[in-house]
DOFIZA-648224 format. One record per atom (N, C-alpha, C, CB): x, y, z. Coordinates in steps of 0.001 Angstrom, whole numbers. Each point is the difference from the previous one (the first is absolute). Glycine has a CB too. Example, Ala and Ser with C-alpha at 12.3 -4.5 7.8 and 13.67 -1.06 7.14 Angstrom:
# residues 2
+---------+---------+---------+
!       u !       v !       w !
+---------+---------+---------+
!   13190 !   -5690 !    7800 !
!    -890 !    1190 !       0 !
!     900 !    1200 !       0 !
!   -1892 !   -1173 !    1246 !
!    1542 !    2223 !   -1966 !
!     820 !    1190 !      60 !
!    -770 !    1090 !     730 !
!    1184 !    -628 !   -2145 !
+---------+---------+---------+
END
This chain:
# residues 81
+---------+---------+---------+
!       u !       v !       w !
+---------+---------+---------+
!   68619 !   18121 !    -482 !
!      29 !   -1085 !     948 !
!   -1200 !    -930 !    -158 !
!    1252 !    1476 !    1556 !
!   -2178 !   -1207 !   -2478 !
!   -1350 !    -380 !     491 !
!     389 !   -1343 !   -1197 !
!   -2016 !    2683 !     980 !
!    3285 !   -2642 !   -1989 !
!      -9 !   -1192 !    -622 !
!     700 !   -1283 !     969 !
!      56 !    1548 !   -2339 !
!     362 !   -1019 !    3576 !
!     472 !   -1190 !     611 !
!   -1441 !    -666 !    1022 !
!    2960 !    1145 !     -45 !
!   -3709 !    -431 !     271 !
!   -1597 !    -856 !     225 !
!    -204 !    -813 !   -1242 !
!   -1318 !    1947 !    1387 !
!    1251 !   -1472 !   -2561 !
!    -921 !    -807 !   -1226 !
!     857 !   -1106 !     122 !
!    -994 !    1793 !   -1882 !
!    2342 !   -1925 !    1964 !
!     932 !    -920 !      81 !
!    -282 !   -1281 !     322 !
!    1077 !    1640 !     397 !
!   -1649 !    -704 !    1397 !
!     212 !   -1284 !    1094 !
!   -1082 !    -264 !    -534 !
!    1219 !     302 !    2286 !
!   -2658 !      98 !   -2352 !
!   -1270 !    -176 !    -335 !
!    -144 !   -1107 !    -700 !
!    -354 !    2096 !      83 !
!    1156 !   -2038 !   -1185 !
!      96 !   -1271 !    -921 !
!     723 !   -1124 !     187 !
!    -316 !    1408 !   -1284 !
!    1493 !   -1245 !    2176 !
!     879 !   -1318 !     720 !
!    -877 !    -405 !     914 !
!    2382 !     712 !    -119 !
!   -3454 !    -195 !    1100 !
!    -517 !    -565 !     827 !
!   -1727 !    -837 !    -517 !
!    1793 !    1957 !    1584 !
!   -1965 !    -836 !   -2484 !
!   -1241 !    -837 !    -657 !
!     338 !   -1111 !    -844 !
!   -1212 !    1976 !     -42 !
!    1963 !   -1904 !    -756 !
!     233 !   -1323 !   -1128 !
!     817 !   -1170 !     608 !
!     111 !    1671 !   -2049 !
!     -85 !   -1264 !    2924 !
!    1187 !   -1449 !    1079 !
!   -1007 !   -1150 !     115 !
!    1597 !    1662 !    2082 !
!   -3015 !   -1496 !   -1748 !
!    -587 !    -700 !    -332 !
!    -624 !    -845 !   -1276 !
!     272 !    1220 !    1743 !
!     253 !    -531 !   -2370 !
!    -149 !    -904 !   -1805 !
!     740 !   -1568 !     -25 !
!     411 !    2681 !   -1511 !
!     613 !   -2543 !    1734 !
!     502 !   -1406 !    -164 !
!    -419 !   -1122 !    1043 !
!    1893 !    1194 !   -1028 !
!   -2332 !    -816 !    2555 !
!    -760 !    -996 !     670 !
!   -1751 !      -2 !    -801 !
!    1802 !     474 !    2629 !
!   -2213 !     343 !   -3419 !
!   -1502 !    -554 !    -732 !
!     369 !    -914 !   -1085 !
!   -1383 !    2201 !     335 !
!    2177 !   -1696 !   -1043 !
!     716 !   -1032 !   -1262 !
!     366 !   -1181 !     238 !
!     856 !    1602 !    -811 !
!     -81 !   -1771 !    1835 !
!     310 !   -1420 !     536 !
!   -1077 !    -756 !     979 !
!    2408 !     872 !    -176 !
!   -3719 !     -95 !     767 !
!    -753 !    -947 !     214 !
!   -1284 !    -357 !    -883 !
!    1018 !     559 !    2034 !
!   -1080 !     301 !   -2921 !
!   -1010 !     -37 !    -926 !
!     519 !   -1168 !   -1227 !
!    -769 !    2781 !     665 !
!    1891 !   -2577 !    -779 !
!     714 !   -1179 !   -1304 !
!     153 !   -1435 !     812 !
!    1817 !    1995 !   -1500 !
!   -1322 !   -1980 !    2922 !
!     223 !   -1487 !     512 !
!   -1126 !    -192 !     531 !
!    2264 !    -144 !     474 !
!   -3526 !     997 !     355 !
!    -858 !    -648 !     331 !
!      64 !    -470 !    1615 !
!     -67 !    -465 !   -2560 !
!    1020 !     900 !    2983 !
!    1082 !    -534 !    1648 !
!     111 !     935 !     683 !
!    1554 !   -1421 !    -741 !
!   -2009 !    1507 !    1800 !
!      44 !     794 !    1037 !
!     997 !    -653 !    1219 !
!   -2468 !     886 !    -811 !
!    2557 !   -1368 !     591 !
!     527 !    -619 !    1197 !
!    1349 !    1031 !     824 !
!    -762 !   -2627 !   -1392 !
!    1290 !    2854 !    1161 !
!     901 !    1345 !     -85 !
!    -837 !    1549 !     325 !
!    1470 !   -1493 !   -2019 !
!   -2805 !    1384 !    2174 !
!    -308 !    1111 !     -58 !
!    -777 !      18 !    1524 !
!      36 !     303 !   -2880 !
!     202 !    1340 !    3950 !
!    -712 !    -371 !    1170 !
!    -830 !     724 !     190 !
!    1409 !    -839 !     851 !
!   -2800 !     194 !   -1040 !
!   -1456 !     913 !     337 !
!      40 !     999 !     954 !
!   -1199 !   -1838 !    -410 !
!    2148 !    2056 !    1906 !
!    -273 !     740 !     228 !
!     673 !    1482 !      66 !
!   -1023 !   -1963 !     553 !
!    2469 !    1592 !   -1305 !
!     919 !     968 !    -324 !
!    -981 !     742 !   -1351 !
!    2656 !   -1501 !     947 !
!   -3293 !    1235 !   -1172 !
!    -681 !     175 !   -1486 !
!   -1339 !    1157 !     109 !
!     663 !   -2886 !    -690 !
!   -1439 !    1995 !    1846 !
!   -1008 !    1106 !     770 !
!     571 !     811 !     750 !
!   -1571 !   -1319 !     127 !
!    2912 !    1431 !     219 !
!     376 !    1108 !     698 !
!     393 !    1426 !    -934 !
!     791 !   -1933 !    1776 !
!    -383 !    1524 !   -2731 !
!     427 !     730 !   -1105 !
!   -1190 !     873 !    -812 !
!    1857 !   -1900 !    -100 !
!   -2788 !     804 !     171 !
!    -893 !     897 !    -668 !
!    -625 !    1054 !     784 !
!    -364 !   -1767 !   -1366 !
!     -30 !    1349 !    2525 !
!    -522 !     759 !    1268 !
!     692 !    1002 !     202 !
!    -710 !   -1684 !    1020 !
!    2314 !    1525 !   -1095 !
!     750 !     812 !     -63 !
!    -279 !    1278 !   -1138 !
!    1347 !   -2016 !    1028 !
!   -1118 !    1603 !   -2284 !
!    -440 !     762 !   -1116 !
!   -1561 !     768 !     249 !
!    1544 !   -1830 !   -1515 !
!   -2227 !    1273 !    1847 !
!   -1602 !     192 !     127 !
!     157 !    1306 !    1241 !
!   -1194 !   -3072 !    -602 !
!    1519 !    2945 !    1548 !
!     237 !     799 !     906 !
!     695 !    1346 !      72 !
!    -259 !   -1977 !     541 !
!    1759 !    2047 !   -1954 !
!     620 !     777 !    -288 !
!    -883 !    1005 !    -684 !
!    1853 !   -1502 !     128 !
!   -2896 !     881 !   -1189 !
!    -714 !     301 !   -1481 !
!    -688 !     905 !     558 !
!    -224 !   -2048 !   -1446 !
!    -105 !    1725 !    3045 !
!   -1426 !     851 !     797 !
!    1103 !    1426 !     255 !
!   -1974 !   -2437 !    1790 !
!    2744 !    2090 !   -1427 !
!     823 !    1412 !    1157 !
!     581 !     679 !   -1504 !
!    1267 !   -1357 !    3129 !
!    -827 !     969 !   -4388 !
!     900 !    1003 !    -929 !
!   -1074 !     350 !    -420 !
!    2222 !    -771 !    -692 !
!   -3536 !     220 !     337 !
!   -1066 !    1026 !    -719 !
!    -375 !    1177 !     707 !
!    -944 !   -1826 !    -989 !
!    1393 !    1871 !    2522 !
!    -385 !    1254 !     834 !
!    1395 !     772 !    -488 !
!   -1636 !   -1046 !    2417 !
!    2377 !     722 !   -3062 !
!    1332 !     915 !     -69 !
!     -16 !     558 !   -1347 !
!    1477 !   -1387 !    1595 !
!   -2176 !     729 !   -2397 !
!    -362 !     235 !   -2057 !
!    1655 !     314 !    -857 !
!   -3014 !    1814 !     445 !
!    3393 !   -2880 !     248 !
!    1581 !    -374 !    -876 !
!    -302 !   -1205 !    -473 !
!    1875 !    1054 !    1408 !
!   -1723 !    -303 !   -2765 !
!    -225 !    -791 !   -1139 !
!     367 !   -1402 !      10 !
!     243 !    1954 !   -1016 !
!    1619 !   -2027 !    1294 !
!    1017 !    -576 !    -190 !
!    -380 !   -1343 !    1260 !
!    1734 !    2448 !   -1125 !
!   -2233 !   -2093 !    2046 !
!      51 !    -798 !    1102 !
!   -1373 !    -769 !     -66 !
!    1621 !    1611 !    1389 !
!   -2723 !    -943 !   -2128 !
!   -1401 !    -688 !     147 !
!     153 !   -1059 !   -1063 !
!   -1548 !    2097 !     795 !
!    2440 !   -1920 !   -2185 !
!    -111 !    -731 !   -1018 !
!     767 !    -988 !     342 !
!    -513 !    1539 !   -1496 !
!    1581 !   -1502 !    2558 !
!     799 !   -1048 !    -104 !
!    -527 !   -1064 !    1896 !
!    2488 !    1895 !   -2162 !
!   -3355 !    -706 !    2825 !
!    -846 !   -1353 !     383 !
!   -1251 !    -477 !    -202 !
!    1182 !     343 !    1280 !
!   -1768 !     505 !   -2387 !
!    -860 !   -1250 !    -759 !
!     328 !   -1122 !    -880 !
!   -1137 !    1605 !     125 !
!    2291 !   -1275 !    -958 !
!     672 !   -1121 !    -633 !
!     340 !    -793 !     967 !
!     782 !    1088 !   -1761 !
!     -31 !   -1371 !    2382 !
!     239 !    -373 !    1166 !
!   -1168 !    -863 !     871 !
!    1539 !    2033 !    -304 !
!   -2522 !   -1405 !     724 !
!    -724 !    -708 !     209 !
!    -837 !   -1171 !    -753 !
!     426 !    1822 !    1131 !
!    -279 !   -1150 !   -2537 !
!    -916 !    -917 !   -1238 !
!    1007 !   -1456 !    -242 !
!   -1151 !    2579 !   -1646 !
!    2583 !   -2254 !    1444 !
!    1017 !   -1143 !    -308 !
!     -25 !    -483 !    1386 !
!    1625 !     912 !   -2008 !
!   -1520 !    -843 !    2851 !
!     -75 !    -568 !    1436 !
!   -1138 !   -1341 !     190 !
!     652 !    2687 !     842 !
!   -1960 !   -1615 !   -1324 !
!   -1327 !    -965 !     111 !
!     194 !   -1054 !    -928 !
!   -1644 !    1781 !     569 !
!    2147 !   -2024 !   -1955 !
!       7 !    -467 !   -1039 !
!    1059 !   -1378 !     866 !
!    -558 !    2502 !   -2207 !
!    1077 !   -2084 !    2709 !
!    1030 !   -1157 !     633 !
!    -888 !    -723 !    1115 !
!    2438 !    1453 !    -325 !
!   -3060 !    -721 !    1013 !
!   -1039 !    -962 !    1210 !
!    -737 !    -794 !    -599 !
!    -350 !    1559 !    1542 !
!    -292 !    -360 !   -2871 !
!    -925 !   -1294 !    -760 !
!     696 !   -1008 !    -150 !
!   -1265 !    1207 !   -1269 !
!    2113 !   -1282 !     527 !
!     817 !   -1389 !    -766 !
!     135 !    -753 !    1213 !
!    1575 !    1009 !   -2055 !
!   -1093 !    -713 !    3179 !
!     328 !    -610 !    1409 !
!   -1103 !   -1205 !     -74 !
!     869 !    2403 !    1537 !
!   -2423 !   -1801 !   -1163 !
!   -1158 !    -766 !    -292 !
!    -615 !    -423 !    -738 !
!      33 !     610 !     960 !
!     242 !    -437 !   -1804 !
!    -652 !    -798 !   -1253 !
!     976 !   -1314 !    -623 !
!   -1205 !    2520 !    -704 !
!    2646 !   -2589 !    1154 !
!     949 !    -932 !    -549 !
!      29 !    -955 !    1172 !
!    1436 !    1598 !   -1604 !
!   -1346 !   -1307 !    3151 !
!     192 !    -822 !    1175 !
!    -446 !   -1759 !     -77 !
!    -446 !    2540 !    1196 !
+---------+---------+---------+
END
């Protein structure tokens, strides 16, 4: 069962790839909302704290990725605006 975590792990972390690609190549944010963005990461950031008290593997790697592709999108948010 533990391959249907790695699964989601990776549908939920890489979902964010194509919103960095498309703001990093156009440069446009405009479409993008700062604070759905800080919620997400906060979100991630907050998860990263509570699964390292649990030491599943599966869940810490996919909310630090998670948190790292998340941040990578706020950046672009501010630096393109």
């Amino acid at each position: 069962m533990e391959i249907f975590g790695i699964i989601s792990m990776c549908l939920f972390v890489f979902c964010f790839v194509p919103q960095i690609i498309l703001t990093f190549k156009s440069k446009n944010v405009s479409g993008v909302s700062p604070g759905l963005w800080t919620m997400v990461v906060l979100g991630y950031f907050t998860g990263l704290i509570y699964t390292a008290s649990l030491k599943d593997v599966v869940l810490i790697t996919t909310y630090l990725l998670g948190l790292i592709l998340s941040s990578v999108v706020l950046f672009g948010y501010y630096r393109f605006r």
